[in-house]
C-alpha positions in Angstrom: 0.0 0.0 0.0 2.9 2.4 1.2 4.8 1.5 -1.9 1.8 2.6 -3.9 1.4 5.7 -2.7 5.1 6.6 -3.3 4.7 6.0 -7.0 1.3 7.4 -7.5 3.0 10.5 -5.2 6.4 10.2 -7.5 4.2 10.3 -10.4 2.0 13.4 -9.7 5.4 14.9 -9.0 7.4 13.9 -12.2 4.2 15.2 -14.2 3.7 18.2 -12.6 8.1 19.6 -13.2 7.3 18.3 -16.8 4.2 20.8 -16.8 6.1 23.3 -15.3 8.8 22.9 -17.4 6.9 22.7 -20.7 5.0 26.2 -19.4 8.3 27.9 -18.9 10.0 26.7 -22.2 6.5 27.9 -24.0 6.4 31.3 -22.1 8.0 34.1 -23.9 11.0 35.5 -22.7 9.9 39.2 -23.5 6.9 40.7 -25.3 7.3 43.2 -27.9 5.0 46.0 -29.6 5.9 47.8 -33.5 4.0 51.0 -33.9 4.0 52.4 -37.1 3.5 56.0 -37.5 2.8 58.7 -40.2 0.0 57.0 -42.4 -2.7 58.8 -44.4 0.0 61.1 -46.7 -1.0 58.2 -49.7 -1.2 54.2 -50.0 2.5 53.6 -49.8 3.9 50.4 -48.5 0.5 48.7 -46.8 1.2 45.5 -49.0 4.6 45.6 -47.8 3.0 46.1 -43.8 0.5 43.4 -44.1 3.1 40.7 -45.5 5.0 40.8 -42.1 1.8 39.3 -41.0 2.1 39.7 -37.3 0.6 42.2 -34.9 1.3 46.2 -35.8 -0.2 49.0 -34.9 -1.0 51.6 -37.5 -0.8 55.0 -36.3 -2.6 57.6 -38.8 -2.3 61.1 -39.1 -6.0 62.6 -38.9 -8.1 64.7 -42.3 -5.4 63.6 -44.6 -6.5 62.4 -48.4 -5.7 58.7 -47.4 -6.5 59.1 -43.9 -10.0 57.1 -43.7 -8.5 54.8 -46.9 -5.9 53.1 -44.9 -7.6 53.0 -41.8 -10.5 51.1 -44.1 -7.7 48.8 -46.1 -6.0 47.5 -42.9 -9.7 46.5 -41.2 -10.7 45.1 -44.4 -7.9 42.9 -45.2 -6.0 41.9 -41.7 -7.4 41.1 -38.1 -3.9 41.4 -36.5 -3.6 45.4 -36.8 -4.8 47.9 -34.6 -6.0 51.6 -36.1 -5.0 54.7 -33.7 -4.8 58.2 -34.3 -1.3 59.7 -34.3 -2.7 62.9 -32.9 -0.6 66.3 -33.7 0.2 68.4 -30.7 2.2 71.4 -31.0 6.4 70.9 -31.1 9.0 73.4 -29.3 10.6 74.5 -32.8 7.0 74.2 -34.8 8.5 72.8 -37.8 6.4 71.0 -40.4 3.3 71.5 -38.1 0.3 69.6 -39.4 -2.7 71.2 -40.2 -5.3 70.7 -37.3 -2.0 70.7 -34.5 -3.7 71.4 -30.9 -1.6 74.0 -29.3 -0.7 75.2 -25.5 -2.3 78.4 -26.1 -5.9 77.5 -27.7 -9.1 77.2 -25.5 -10.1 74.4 -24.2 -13.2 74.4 -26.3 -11.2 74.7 -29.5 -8.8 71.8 -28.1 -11.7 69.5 -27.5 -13.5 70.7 -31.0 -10.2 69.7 -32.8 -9.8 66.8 -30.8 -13.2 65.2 -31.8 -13.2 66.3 -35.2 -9.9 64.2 -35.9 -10.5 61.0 -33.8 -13.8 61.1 -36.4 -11.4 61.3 -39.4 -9.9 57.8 -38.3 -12.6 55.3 -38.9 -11.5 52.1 -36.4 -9.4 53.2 -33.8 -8.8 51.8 -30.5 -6.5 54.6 -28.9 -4.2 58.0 -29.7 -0.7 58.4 -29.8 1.5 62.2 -30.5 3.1 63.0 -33.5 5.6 65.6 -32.5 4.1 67.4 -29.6 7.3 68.3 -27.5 5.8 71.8 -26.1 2.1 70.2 -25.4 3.0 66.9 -24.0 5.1 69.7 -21.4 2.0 71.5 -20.7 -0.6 70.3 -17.8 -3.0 72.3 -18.8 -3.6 71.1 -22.6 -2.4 67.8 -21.6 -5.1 67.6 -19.1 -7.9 68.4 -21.7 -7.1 65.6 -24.2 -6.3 63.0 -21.9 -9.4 63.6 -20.1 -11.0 63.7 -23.3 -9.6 60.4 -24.6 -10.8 58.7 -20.8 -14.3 59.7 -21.9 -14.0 58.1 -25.2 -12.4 54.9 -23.5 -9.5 55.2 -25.6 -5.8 55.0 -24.2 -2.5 56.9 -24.8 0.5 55.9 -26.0 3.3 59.0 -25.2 5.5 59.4 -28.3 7.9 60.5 -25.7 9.5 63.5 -27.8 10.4 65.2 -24.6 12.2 64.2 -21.5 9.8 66.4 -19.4 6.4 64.9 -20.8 3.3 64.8 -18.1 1.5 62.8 -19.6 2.1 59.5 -17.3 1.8 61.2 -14.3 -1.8 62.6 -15.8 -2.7 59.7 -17.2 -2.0 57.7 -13.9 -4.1 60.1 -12.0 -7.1 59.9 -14.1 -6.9 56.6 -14.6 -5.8 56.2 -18.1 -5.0 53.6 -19.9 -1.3 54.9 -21.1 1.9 53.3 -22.7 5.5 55.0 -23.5 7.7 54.3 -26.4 10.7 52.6 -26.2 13.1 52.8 -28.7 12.3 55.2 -31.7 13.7 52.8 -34.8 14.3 55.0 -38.0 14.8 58.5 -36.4 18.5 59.7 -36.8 20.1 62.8 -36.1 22.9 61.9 -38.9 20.6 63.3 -42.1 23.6 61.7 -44.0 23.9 58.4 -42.4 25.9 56.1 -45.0 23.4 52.8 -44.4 20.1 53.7 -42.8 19.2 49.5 -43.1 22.2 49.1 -40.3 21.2 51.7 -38.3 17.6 50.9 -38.2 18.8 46.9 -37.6 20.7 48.4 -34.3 17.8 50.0 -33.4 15.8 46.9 -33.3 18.3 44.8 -31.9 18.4 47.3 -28.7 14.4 47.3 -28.7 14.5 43.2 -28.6 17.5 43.6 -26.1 14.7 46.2 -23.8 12.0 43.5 -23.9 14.4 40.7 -22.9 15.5 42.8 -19.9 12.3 44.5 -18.6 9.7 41.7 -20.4 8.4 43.9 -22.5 9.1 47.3 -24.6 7.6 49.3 -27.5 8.9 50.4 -31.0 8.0 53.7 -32.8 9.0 53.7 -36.3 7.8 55.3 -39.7 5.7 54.8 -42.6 9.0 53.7 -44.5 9.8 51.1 -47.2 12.9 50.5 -45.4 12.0 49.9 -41.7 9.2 47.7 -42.4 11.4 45.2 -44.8 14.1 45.5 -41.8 10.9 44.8 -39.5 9.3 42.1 -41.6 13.2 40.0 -42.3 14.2 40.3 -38.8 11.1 39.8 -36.3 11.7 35.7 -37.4 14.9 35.8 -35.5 13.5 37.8 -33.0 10.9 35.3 -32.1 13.6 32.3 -32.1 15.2 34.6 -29.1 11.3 33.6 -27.4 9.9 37.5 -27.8 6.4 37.5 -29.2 5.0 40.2 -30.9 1.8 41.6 -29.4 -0.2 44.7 -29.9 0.0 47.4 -28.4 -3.5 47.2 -26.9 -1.8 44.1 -24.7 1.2 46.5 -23.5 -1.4 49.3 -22.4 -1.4 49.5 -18.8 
């Protein structure tokens, strides 16, 4: 009887450290979101985005001629993609400022009357990230207004981070937003006249898989570019064989 006990007991154990072991090899070692910013400007490169065939996030610049188009093609076509708004907010040096920017010194009825016009322009989305926005995403006061806006709307915030000073987690925590931060930008450079842009943009997602194997997750900005997505789309493969799984950015939203 005793000796049938200890194998039933030695058998619940051995099956249980093979469970446990099978759960750990399975688990990925760090989870990793790809935003993709800047759509809308024309119907460049969505072939190219939807062949990488995992989860991206497609962050479209609001009223533009192919604004509604791409937001349309992506939810037509692919089930892995999530629509936002890449939502323009008023930079320190104001250059290339997009038509419809929110800026620190409007009303707060014309911020919230801009606001709503252009999350209506993107048919789809599930959240709101800034496209440039260093003197806003500085500013409490504006800052304050669209967040609180977006908390009404149920959608959440992803901080371009374009600015070291941003207050947008500290609003977003005290309103209760749902809120994420970038990571690693991938294809912005300071060096206009960088020799191989491919390299520099490989580095930068090397470092972003290097951020999710450290902290267990991390999130990557990059652009609308032929370029980064081929670099995305040839080296998320050996990504995953490092056990990171890509995810979108709805499951890194806190």
């Amino acid at each position: 009887m005793k000796k049938s006990i200890v194998v039933i007991v030695s058998t619940v154990i051995i099956i249980a450290l093979l469970v446990i072991m099978f759960y750990n090899a399975s688990r990925p070692k760090g989870l990793v979101a790809f935003v993709i910013d800047d759509w809308g400007y024309n119907k460049r490169n969505i072939d190219l985005a939807l062949e990488i065939d995992r989860p991206l996030t497609i962050s479209i610049l609001p009223n533009l001629r192919y604004s509604k188009y791409v937001a349309q093609k992506f939810m037509k076509v692919n089930n892995v993609c999530d629509i936002i708004l890449h939502l323009p907010l008023e930079s320190k040096s104001n250059r290339a400022a997009e038509r419809g920017t929110i800026r620190s010194n409007m009303e707060q009825e014309m911020i919230t009357t801009i606001l709503e016009d252009e999350i209506n322009s993107v048919p789809g989305l599930i959240g709101v990230s800034n496209h440039q926005g260093s003197k806003v995403s500085e500013d409490e006061r504006t800052m304050k207004i669209v967040l609180g806006e977006l908390k009404k709307r149920e959608l959440f915030f992803l901080d371009s981070v374009t600015t070291s000073k941003s207050v947008c987690a500290d609003i977003a925590r005290d309103i209760k937003l749902r809120f994420a931060k970038r990571d690693i930008f991938l294809d912005l450079t300071d060096q206009a006249d960088l020799e191989d842009f491919e390299s520099y943009i490989r580095g930068q997602v090397q470092e972003l898989a290097s951020v999710a194997l450290k902290q267990g997750r991390a999130i990557g900005v990059g652009h609308n570019k032929k370029i980064t997505l081929k670099v995305l789309k040839d080296l998320i493969p050996d990504m995953e064989k490092k056990g990171i799984k890509i995810v979108p950015l709805k499951e890194l939203v806190r």
